[in-house]
LUMTI-141589 format. One record per residue: residue in one letter; y, x, z of N, C-alpha, C, CB in turn. Coordinates in steps of 0.1 Angstrom, whole numbers. Atoms other than C-alpha are relative to their C-alpha. Glycine has a CB too. Example, Ala and Ser with C-alpha at 12.3 -4.5 7.8 and 13.67 -1.06 7.14 Angstrom:
<fidrens>
FIDREN   resn    n_py    n_px    n_pz   ca_py   ca_px   ca_pz    c_py    c_px    c_pz   cb_py   cb_px   cb_pz
FIDREN      a     -12       9       0     -45     123      78      12       9       0       0     -10      12
FIDREN      s     -11      -9       0     -11     137      71      11      -8       8       5       4     -14
</fidrens>
This chain:
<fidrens>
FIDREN   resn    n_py    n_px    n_pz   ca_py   ca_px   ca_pz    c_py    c_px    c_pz   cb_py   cb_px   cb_pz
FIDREN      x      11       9      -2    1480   -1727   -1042      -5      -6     -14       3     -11       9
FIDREN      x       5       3      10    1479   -1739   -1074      -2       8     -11       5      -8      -3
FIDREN      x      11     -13       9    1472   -1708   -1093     -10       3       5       4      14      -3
FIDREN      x      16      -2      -3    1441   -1704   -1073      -7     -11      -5      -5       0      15
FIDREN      x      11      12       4    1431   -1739   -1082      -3       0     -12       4     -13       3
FIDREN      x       1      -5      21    1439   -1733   -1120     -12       9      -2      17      11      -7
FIDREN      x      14     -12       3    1420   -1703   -1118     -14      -1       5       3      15       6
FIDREN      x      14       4      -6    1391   -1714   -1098      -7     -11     -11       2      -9      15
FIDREN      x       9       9      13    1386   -1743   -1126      -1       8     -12       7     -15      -4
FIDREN      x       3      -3      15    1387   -1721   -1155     -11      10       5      14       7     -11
FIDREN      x      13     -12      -1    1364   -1690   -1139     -16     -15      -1       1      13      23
FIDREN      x       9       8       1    1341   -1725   -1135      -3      -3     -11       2      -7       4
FIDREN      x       1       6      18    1346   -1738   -1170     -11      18      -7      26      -1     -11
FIDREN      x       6     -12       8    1336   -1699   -1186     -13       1       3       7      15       3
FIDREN      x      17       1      -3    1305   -1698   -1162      -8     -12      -3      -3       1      14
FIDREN      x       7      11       2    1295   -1733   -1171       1       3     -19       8     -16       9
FIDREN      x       4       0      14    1298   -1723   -1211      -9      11       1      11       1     -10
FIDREN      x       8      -9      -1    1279   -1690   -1203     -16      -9       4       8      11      11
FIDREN      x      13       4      -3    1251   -1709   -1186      -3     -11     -13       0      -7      15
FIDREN      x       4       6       9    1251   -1735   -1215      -6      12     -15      13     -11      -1
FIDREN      x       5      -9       7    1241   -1707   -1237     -15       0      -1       5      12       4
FIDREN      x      12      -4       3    1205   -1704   -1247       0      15       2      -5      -5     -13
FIDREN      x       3     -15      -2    1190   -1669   -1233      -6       4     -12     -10       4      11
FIDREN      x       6     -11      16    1181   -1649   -1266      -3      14       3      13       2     -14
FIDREN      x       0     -15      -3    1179   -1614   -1252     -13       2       1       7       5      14
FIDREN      x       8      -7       0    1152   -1595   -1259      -6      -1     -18      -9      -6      13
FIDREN      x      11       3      16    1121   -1593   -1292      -1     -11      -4     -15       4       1
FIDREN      x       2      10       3    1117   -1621   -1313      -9       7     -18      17     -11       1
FIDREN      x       3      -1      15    1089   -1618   -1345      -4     -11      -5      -9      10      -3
FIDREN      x       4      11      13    1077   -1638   -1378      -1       8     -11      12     -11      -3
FIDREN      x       7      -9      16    1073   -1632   -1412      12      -4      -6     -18      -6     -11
FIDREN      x      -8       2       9    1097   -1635   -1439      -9       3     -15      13       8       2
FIDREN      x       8      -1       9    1088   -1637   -1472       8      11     -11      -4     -15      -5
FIDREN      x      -3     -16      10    1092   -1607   -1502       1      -9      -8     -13      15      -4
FIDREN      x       0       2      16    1102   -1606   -1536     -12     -12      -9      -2      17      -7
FIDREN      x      13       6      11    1068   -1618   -1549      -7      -8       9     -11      13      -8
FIDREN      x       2      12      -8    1063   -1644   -1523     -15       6      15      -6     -17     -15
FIDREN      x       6      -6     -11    1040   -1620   -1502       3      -2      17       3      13      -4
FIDREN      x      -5      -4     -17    1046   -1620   -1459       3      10       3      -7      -1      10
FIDREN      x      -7     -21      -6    1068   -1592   -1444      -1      -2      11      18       7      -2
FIDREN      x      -1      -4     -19    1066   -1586   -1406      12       3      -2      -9      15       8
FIDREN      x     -14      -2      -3    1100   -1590   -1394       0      -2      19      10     -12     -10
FIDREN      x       1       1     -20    1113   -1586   -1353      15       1      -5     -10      17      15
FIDREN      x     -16      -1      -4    1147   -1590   -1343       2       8      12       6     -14       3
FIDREN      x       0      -2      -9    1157   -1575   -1314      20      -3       9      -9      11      -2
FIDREN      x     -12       4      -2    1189   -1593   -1292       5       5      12       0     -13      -1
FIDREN      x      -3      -1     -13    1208   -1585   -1267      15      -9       8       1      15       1
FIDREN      x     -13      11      -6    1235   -1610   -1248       4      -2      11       0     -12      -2
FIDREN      x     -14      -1     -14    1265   -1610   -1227       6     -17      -4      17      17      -3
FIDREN      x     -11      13       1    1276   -1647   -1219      -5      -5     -21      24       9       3
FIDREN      x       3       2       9    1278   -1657   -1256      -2       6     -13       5      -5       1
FIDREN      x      -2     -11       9    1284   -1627   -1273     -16       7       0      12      12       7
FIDREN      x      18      -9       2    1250   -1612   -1291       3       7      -7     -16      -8      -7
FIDREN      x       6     -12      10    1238   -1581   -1306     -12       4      -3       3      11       4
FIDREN      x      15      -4       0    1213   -1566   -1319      -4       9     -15     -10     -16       1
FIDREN      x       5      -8      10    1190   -1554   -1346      -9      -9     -10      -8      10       7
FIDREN      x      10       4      10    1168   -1564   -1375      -8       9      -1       4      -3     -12
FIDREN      x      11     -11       7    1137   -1541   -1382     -10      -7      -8      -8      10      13
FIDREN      x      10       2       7    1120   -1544   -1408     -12      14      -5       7      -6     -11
FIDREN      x       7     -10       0    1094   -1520   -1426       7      11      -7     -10      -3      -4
FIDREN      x      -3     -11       1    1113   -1498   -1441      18       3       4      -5       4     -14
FIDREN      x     -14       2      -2    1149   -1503   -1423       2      -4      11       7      -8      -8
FIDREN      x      -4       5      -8    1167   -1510   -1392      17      -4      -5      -4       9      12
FIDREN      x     -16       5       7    1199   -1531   -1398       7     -11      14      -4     -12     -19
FIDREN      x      -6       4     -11    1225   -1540   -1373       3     -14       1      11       6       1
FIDREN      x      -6      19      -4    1230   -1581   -1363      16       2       0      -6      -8      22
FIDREN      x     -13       1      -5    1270   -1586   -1365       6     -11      -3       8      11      -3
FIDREN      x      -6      16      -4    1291   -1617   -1359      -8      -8       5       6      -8     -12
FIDREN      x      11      11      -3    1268   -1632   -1338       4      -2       8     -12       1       1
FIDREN      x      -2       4     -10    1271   -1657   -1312     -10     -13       4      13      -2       1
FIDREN      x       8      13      -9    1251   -1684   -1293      13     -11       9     -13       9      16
FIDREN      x      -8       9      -3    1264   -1717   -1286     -14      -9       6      11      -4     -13
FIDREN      x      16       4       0    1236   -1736   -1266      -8       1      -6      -3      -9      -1
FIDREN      x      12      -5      10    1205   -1737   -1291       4       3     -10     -11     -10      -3
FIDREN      x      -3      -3      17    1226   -1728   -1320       5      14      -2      13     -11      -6
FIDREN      x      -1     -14      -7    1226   -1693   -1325       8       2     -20     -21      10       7
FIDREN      x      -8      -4      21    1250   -1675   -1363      -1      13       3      23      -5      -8
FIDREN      x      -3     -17       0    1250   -1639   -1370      -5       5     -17     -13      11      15
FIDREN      x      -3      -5      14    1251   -1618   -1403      -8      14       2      20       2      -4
FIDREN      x       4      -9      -3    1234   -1593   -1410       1      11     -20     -15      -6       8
FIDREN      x       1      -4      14    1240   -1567   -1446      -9      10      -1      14       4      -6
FIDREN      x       5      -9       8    1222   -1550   -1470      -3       8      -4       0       1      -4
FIDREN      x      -5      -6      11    1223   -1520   -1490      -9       7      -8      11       8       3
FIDREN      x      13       0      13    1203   -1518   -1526       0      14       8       3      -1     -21
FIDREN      x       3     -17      -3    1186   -1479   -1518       7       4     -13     -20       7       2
FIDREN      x      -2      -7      13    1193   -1475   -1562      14      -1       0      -6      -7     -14
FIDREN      x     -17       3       5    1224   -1491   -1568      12       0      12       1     -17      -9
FIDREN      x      -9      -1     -12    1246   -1489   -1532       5     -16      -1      14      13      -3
FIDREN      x      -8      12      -3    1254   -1528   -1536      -6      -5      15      -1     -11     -13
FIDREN      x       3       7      -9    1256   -1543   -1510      -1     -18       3       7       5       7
FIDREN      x       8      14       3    1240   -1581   -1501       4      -6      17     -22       4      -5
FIDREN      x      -3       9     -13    1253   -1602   -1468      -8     -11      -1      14      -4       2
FIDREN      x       6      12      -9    1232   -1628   -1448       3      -6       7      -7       1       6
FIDREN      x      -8       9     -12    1243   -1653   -1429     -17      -7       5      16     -15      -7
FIDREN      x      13       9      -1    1213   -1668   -1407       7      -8      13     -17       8       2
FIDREN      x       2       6     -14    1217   -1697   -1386      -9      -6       4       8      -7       4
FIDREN      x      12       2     -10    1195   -1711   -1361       1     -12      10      -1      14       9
FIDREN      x      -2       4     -10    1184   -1731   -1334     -14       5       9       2     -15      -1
FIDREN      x       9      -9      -8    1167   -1720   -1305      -8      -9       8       6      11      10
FIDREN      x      14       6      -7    1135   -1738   -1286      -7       5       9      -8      -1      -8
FIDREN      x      10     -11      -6    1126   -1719   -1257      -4      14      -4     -11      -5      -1
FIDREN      x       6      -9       1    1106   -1691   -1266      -2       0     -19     -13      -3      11
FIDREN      x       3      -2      16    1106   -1700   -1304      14      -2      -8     -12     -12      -7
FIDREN      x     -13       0       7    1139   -1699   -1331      -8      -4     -12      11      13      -1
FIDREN      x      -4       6      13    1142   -1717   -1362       9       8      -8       7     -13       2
FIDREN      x     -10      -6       7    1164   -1696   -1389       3       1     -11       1       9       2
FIDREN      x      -2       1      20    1176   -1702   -1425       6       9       2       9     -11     -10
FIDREN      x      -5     -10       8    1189   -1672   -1439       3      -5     -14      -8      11       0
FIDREN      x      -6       6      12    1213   -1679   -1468      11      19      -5      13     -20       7
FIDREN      x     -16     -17       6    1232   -1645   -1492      11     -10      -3      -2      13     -22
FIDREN      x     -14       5       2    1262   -1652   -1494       5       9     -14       9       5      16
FIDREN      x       5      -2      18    1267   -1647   -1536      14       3       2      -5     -15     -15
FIDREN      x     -12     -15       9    1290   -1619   -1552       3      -7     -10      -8      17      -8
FIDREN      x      -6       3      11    1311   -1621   -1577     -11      -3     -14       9      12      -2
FIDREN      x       6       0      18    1280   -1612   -1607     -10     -17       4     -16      21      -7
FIDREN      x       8       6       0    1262   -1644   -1592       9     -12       0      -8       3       8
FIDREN      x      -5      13      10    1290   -1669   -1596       4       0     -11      11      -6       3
FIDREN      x      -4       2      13    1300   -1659   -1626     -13       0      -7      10      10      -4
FIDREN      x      16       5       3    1260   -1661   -1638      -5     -12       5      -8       8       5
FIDREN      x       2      13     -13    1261   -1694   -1618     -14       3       4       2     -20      -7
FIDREN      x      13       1      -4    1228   -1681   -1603      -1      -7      11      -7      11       1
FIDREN      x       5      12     -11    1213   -1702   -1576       0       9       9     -15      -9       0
FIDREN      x       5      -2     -15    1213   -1694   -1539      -7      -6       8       7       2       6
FIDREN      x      11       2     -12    1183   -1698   -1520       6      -3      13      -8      14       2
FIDREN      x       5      -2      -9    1176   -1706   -1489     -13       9       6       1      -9       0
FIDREN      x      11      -1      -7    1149   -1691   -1464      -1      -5      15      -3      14       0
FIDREN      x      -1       2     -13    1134   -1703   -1432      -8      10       9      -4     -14       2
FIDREN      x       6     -13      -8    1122   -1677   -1408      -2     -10      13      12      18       3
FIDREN      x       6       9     -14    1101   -1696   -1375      -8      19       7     -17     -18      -7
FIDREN      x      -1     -11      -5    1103   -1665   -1348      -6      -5      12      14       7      -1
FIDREN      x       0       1     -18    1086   -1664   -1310       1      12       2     -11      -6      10
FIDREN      x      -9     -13      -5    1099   -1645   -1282     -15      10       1      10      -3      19
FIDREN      x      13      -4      -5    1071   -1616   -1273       3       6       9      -7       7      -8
FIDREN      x      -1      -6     -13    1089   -1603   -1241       9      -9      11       5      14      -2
</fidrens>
């Protein structure tokens, strides 16, 4: 009797953090901005189980996979890497977020390599403002 009850309050607990989840599944676009401060067309595209998200980035000349991502109510983290086409380096993103309905908020921050602490170069921020389109 009391392992049903145990277990009855935790299957409750998991569905009550699943429902506290913000729905993200599906298209989300915006712009981001380029090298030379130009606008890029950017779409995400998400998909989510409970808290667990996946997905995509497409940009214009690249599709790049979302990984470590999760939704926690409106607060959404996921990573997304790089890789130069010349030189093979590769460049990690971390963007987090909050979500608003139908619109997301998202700083995107690199996460700096070795030649950029030891150049103490600066790391940026970006903010990316995304709505849903399906």
């Amino acid at each position: 009797m009391i392992r049903r009850i145990a277990l009855s309050v935790l299957c409750v607990g998991f569905f009550s953090i699943s429902l506290a989840a913000a729905d993200i599944a599906g298209i989300w676009v915006g712009q981001d901005q380029g090298r030379r401060g130009e606008p890029l067309d950017v779409a995400f595209r998400f998909t989510q189980t409970g808290q667990t998200v996946t997905g995509k980035l497409f940009g214009d000349e690249f599709d790049l996979p979302i990984l470590d991502a999760s939704v926690s109510g409106d607060q959404i983290r996921f990573t997304v890497t790089t890789t130069n086409y010349y030189s093979g380096a590769k460049s990690v993103f971390i963007y987090t977020g909050t979500i608003k309905g139908r619109e997301m908020e998202l700083i995107r921050e690199r996460v700096p390599t070795a030649e950029d602490r030891a150049s103490n170069r600066p790391i940026g921020k970006q903010t990316l403002k995304l709505k849903r389109i399906d």
